[in-house]
C-alpha positions as CSV (number, residue, x, y, z in Angstrom):
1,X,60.3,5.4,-80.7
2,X,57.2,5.8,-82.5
3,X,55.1,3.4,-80.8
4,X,56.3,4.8,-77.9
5,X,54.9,8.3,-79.2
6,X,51.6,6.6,-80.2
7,X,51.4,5.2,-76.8
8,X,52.2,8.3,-75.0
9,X,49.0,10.9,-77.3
10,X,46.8,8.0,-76.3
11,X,47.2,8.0,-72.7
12,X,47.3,12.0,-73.6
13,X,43.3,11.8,-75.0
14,X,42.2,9.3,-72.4
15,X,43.2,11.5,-69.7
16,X,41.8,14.7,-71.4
17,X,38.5,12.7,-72.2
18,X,38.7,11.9,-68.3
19,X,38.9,15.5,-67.4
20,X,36.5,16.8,-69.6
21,X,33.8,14.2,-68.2
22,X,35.0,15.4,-64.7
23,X,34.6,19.3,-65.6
24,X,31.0,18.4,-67.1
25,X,29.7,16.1,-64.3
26,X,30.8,18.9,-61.5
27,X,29.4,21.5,-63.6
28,X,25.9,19.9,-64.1
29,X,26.3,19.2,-59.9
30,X,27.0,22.7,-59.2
31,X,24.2,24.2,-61.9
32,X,21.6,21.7,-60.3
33,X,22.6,23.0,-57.1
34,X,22.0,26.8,-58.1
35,X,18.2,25.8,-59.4
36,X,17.6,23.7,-56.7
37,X,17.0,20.8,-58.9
38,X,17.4,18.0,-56.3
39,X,16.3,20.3,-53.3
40,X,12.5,19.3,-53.2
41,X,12.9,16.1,-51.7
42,X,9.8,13.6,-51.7
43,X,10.0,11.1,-49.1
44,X,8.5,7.5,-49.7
45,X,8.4,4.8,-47.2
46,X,7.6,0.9,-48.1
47,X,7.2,-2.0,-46.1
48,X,6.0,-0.8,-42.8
49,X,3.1,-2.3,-41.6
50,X,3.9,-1.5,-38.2
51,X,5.9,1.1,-37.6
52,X,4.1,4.6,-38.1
53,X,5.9,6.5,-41.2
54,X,6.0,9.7,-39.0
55,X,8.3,8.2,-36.6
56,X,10.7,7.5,-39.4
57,X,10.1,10.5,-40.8
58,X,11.3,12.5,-38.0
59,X,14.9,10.6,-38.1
60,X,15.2,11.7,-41.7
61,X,14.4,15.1,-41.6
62,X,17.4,16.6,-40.0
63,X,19.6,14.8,-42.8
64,X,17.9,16.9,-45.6
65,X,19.5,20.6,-45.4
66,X,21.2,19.7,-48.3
67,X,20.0,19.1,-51.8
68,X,19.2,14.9,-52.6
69,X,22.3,14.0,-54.3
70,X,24.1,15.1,-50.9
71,X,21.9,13.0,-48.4
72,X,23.7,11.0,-46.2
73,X,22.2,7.5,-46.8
74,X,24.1,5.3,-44.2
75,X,23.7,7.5,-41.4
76,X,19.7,7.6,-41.9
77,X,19.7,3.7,-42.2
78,X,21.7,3.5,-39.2
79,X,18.9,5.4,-37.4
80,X,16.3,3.9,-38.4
81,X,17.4,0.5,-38.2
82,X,17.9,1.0,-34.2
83,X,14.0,1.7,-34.6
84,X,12.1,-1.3,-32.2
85,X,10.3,-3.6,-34.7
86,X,12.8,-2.9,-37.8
87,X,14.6,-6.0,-38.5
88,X,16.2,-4.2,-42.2
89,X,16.2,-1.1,-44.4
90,X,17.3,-0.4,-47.7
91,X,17.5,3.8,-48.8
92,X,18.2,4.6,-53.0
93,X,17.4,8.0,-54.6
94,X,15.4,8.3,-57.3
95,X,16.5,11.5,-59.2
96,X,15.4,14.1,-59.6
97,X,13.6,14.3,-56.3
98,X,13.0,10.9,-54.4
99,X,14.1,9.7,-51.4
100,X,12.5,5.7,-50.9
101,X,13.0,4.1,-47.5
102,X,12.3,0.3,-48.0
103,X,11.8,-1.2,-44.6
104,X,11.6,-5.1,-43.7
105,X,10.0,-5.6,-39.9
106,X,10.5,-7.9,-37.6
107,X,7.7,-10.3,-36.4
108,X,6.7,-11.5,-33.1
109,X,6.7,-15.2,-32.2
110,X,5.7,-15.1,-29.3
111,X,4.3,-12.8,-25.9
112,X,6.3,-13.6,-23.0
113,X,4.9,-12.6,-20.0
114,X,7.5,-13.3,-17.1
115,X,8.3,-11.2,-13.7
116,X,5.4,-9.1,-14.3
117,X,7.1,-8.1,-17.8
118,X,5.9,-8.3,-20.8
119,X,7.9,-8.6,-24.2
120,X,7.5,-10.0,-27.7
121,X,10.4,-11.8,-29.6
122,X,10.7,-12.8,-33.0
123,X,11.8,-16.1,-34.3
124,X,15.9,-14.7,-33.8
125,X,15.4,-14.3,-30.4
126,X,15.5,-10.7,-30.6
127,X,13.3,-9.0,-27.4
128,X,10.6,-5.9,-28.4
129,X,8.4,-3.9,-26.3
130,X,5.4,-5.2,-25.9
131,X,2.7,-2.1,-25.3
132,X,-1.6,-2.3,-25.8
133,X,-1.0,-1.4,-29.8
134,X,1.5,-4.1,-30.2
135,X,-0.5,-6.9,-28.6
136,X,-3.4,-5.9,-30.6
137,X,-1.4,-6.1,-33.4
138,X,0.4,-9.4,-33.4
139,X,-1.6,-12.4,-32.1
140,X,0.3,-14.5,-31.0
141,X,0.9,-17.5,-28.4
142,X,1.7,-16.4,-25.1
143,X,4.3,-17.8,-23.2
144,X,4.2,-17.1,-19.3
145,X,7.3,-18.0,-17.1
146,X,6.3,-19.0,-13.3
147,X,9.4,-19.0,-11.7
148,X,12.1,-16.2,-12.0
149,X,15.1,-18.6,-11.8
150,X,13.5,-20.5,-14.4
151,X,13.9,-17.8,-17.0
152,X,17.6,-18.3,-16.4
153,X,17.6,-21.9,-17.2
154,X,16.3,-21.5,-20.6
155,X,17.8,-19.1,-21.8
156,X,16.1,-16.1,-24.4
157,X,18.2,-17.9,-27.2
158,X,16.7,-21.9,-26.6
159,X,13.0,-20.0,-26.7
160,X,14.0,-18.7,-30.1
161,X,15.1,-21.7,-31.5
162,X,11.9,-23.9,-30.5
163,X,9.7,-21.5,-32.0
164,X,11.5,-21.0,-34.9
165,X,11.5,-24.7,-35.1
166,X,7.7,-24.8,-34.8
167,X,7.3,-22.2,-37.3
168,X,8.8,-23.5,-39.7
169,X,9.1,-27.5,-39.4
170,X,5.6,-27.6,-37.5
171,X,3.3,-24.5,-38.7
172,X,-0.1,-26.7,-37.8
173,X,0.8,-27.0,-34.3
174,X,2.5,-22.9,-34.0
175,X,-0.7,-22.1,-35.9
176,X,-3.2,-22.9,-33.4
177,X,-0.9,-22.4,-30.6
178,X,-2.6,-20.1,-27.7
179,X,-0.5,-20.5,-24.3
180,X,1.8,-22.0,-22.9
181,X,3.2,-22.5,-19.2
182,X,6.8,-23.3,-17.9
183,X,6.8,-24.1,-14.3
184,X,8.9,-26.6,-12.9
185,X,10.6,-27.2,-16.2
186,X,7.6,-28.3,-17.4
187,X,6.2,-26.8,-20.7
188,X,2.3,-26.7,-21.1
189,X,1.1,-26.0,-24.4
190,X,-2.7,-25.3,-24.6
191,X,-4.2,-24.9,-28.3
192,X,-7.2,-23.0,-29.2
193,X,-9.3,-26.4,-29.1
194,X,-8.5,-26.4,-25.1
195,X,-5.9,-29.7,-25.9
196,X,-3.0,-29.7,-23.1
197,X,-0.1,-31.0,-24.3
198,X,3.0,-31.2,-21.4
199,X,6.9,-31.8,-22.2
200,X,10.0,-31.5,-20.2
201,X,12.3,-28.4,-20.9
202,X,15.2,-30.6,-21.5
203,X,15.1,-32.4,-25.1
204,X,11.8,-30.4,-26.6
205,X,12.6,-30.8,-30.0
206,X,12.6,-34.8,-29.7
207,X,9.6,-34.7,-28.4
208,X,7.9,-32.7,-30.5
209,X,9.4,-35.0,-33.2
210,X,7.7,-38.0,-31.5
211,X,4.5,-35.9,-31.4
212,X,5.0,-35.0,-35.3
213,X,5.0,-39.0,-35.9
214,X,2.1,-39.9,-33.9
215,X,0.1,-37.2,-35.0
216,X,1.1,-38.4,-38.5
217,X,0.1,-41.9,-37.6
218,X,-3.4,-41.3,-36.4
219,X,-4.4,-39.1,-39.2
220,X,-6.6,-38.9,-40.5
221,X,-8.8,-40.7,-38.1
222,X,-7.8,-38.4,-35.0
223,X,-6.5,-34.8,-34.6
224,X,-4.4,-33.5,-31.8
225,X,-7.6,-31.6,-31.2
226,X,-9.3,-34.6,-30.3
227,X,-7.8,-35.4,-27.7
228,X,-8.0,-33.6,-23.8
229,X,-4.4,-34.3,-22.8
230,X,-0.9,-35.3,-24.6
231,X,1.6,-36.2,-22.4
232,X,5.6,-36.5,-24.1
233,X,7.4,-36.6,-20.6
234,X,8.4,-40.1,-21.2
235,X,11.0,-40.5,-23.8
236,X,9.8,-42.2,-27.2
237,X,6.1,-42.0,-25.9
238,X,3.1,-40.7,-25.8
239,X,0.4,-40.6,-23.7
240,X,-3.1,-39.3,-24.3
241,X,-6.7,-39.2,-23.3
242,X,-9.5,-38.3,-25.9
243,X,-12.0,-35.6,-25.7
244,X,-15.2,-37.6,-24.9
245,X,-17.6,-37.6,-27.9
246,X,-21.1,-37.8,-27.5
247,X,-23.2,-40.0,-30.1
C-alpha cells in the first residue's frame, strides 16, 4: 500500500511539472504575441541561382499575417516547389525573426528543339520552359528531333537516361557536346571540334561503351577530336576517318 502511495504522488508531481511547463510555454506564446516579438519577419532565400527571389517572395507573402512561430511551412514549400526550375526546398525558422527558404534547382541537360518547341530537361527527365533568359543561362547541347513520330519512339524517359549516363559515366564527351540530330533513328552527335559521330537509336549505351574503349585505346596518341567522322552503327565497331593534318 505504500508503494502504491509513493507511486501514485510521483505520477502526481510529473503531471503537475507537465502542466506548469504547459502554462509557461503558452504564456510566453501569448506575451510574445502581444509585443509582436516574432511579427517582423526577415525573409532569406539560399540556393537560387536561377530563379529570381521576388518570384518566391510573392508565394510567401500571403502566408505571413500571422506572427513567425504561426507560419505555415508545408504549404509555402508546396508552392514553391511547383515553381519551374526548383527541383527541392527546405523552410526552418530562426527565432526571433527569420524565415530561410533553402532552395536546390534543377539543371538542364539538354535543349530539345522538336516540332517547333523548344524545352530543356534535366538529367530526371523532367521537361522546363525554355525562354531567351533560360538559354542564355544554361549552355547546353542541343538536341533537335526531325521527325514528329520519332519523338514518340524515344520516349522523354530514354533521353533522360542517356544523358544522365553521359554525365556522369562519360563527362569528356557530355562536356564538349554541342548538337545533336535524330532523324531516321539515327543519332548525330557533333562536338565543339566539328567531330560527327553517328549511332543507331536502338542500343546507344553499347555503343557508346565501344566508343569509351576505343577512345581509351588510342589515347594518348589520338583524340576523338581528331578525327572528322566516328561511325558505331555496326555492332562491336568502329569506324572513323581522321581530320587531315597538315605538316
Amino acid at each position: 500500500m505504500h508503494k502504491k502511495k509513493e507511486m501514485f504522488s510521483h505520477i502526481i508531481k510529473i503531471i503537475g511539472i507537465l502542466f506548469f511547463l504547459f502554462i509557461f510555454v503558452l504564456s510566453i506564446s501569448r506575451y510574445s504575441a502581444i509585443i509582436g516579438l516574432f511579427n517582423d519577419i526577415d525573409i532569406q532565400i539560399k540556393g537560387n541561382n536561377y530563379v529570381d527571389a521576388t518570384k518566391i517572395e510573392r508565394l510567401i507573402y500571403p502566408h505571413l499575417n500571422s506572427s513567425l512561430l504561426s507560419v505555415a511551412l508545408k504549404d509555402i514549400q508546396e508552392e514553391i516547389i511547383a515553381l519551374n526550375y526548383i527541383e527541392a526546398v527546405q523552410i526552418s525558422r530562426v527565432l526571433p525573426h527569420t524565415l530561410l527558404i533553402h532552395v536546390v534547382e534543377r539543371v538542364p541537360a539538354v535543349l530539345i528543339n522538336w516540332d517547333d518547341k523548344q524545352i530543356f530537361m534535366d538529367r530526371k527527365g523532367i521537361l522546363m520552359p525554355a525562354d531567351n533568359k533560360a538559354i542564355a543561362t544554361f549552355p547546353v547541347p542541343v538536341l533537335t528531333i526531325i521527325e514528329k513520330d520519332e519523338f514518340m519512339d524515344i520516349s522523354i524517359r530514354n533521353i533522360a537516361q542517356f544523358f544522365k549516363y553521359l554525365m556522369i559515366e562519360y563527362p569528356f564527351f557530355y562536356n564538349n557536346l554541342s548538337e545533336v540530330i535524330i532523324k531516321t533513328r539515327v543519332w548525330t552527335f557533333y562536338s565543339d571540334n566539328n567531330t560527327r559521330i553517328y549511332a543507331l537509336n536502338s542500343d546507344l549505351f553499347n555503343q557508346f561503351k565501344v566508343l569509351q574503349n576505343f577512345e581509351n585505346t588510342v589515347y594518348p596518341k589520338r583524340r576523338i577530336q581528331d578525327y572528322s567522322y566516328i561511325d558505331l552503327r555496326i555492332k562491336n565497331h568502329v569506324i572513323v576517318k581522321e581530320k587531315h593534318r597538315q605538316g
